[in-house]
C-alpha positions as CSV (number, residue, x, y, z in Angstrom):
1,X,0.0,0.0,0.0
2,X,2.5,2.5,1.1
3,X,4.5,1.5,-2.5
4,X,1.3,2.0,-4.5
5,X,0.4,5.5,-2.6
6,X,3.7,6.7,-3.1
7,X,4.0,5.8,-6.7
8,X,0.7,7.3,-7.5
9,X,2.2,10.4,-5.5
10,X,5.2,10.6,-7.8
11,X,3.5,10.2,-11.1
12,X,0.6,12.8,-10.1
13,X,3.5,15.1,-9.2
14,X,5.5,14.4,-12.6
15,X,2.5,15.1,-14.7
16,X,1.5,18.2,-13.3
17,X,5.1,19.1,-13.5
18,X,5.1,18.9,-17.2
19,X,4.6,21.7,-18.2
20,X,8.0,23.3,-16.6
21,X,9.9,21.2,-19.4
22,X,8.0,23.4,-22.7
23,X,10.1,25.3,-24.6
24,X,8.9,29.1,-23.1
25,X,9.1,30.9,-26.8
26,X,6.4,28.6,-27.6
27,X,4.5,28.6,-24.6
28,X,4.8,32.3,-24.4
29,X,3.3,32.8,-28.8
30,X,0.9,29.8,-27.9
31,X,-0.4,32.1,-25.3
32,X,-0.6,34.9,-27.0
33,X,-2.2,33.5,-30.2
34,X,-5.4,32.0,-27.4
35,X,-5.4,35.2,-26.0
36,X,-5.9,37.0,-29.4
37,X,-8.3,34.4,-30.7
38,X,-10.7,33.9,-27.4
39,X,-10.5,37.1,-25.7
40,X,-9.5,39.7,-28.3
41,X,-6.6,40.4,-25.8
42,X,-3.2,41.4,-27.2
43,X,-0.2,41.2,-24.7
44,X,3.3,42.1,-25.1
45,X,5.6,39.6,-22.9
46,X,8.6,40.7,-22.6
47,X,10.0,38.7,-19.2
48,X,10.6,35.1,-18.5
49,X,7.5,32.9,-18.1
50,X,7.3,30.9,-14.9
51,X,5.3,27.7,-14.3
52,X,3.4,26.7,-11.1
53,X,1.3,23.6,-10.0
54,X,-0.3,25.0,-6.8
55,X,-2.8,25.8,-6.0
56,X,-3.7,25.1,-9.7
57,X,-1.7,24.4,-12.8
58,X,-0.4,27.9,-14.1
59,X,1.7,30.5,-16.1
60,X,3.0,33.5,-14.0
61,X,4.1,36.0,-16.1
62,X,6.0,39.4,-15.0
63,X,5.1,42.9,-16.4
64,X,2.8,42.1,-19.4
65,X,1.8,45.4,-21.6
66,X,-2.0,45.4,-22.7
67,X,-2.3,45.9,-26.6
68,X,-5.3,47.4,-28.1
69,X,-5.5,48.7,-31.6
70,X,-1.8,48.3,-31.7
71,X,-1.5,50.8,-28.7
72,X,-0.5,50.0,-25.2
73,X,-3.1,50.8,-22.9
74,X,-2.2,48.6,-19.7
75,X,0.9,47.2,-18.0
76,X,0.1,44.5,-15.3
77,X,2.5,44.1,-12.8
78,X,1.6,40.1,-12.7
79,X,-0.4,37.8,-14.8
80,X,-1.2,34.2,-14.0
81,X,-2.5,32.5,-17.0
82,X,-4.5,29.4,-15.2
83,X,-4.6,26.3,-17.7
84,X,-6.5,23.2,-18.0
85,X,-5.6,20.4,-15.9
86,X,-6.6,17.7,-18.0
87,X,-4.2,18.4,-21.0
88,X,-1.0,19.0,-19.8
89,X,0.4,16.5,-22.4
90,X,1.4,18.4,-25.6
91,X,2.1,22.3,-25.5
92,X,-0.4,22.7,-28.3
93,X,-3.5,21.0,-26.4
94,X,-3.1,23.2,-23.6
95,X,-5.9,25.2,-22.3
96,X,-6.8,28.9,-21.0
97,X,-8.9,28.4,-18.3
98,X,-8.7,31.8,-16.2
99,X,-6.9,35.4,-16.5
100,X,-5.7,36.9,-13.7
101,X,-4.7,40.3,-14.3
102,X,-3.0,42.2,-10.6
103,X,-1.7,45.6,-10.1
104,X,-3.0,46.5,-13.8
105,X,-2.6,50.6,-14.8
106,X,-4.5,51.4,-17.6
107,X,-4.1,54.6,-19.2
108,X,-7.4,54.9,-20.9
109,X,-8.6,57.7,-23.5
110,X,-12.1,57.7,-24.8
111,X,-11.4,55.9,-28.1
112,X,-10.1,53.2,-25.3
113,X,-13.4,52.0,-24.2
114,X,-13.7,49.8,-26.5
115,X,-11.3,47.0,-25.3
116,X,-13.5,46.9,-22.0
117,X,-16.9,46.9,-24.4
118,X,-14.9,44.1,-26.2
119,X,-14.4,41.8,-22.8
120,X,-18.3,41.6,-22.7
121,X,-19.2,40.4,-26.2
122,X,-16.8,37.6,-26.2
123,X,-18.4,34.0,-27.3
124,X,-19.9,32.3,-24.0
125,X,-17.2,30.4,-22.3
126,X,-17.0,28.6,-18.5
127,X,-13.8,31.2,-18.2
128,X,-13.3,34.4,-16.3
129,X,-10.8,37.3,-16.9
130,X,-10.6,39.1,-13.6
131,X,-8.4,42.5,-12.6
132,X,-7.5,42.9,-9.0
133,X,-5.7,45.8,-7.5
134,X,-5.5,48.0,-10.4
135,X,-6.2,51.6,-11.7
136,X,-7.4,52.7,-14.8
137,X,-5.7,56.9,-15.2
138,X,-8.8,58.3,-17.8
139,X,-7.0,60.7,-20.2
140,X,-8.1,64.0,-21.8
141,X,-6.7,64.4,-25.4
142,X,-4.3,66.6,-23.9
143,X,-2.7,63.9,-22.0
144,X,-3.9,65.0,-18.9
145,X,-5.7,62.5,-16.3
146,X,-8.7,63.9,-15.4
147,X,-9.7,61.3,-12.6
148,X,-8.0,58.1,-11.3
149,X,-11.1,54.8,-10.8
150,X,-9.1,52.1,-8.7
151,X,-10.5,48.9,-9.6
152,X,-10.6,47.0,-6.5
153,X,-11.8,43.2,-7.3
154,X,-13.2,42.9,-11.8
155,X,-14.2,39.7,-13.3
156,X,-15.6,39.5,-16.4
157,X,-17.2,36.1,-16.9
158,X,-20.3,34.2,-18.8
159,X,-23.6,33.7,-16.9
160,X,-24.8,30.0,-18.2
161,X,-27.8,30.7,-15.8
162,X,-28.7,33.5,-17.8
163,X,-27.1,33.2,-21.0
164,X,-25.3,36.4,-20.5
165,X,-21.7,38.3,-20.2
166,X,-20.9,39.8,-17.1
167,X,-19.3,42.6,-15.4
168,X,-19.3,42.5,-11.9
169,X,-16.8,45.2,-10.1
170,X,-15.8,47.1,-6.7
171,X,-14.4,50.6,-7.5
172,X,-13.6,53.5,-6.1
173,X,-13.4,57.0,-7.4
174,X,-12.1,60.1,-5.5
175,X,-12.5,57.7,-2.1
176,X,-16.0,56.7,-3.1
177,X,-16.2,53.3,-3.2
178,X,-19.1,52.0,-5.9
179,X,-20.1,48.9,-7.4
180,X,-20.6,48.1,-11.2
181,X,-22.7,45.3,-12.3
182,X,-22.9,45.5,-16.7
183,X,-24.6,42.3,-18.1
184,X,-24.8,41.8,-22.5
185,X,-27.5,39.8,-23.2
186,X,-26.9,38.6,-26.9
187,X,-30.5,37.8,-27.2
């Protein structure tokens, strides 16, 4: 028994290790290409990508740059990149489960808006992109920020219940803390 338990140990531990052993040019375009295709989310990745097991299996990326329109609105200070468990196998079967975006500042001007706009017509998934810790600076055409919103806890997400994209978010603004609660319904 104690042979079988630890061997079972040992192999559970070696595949959900596997993914430590890609090549990280192809795990980082692989990434990047999912991104593009399911969320409409460009990144820039310019620092190493580091790979974790616990508490689920995942990418932890560095100092990612938010592309929109081939424009950088957003630098994230971290990004974990959670991934299917069940395909851990082959680089190219490998799934995007859930973003995790922390310490994001977005520098947003009004011909921005439509990345955020974008995040809630994406095609129904059981996925969630969520922002935590962040600010978002709302710029004037003058370059000037007019006011700071500190995004608190975001997650964007698809509502099977309802059949509808969702926005659920604590914010604050000028020390007035404020909830936002958007919902797309397709139909």
């Amino acid at each position: 028994v104690f042979l079988f338990t630890g061997i079972l140990v040992i192999l559970t531990l070696s595949y959900l290790s596997l993914p430590s052993f890609y090549n990280k040019e192809t795990v980082r375009s692989e990434i990047k290409n999912q991104l593009i295709k399911n969320y409409n989310i460009g990144l820039k990745l310019e620092e190493e990508i580091n790979y974790s097991f616990f508490p689920t299996p995942h990418f932890f990326i560095k100092n990612p740059s938010i592309v929109s329109e081939k424009k950088e609105i957003g630098r994230a200070k971290n990004l974990r990149v959670f991934i299917d468990g069940g395909k851990l196998l082959a680089i190219n079967e490998i799934n995007i489960s859930n973003l995790v975006f922390e310490k994001t500042d977005f520098n947003i001007y009004l011909e921005d808006f439509a990345f955020f706009e974008n995040l809630l017509k994406i095609a129904p998934n059981d996925n969630s992109i969520s922002f935590k810790k962040s600010n978002i600076f709302f710029k004037n055409k003058d370059d000037e920020t007019l006011f700071i919103n500190k995004i608190l806890n975001s997650k964007f997400y698809y509502d099977s219940k309802n059949l509808q994209n969702v926005l659920d978010s604590k914010n604050e603004v000028f020390n007035v803390p404020f909830n936002i609660n958007l919902r797309n319904d397709k139909f």
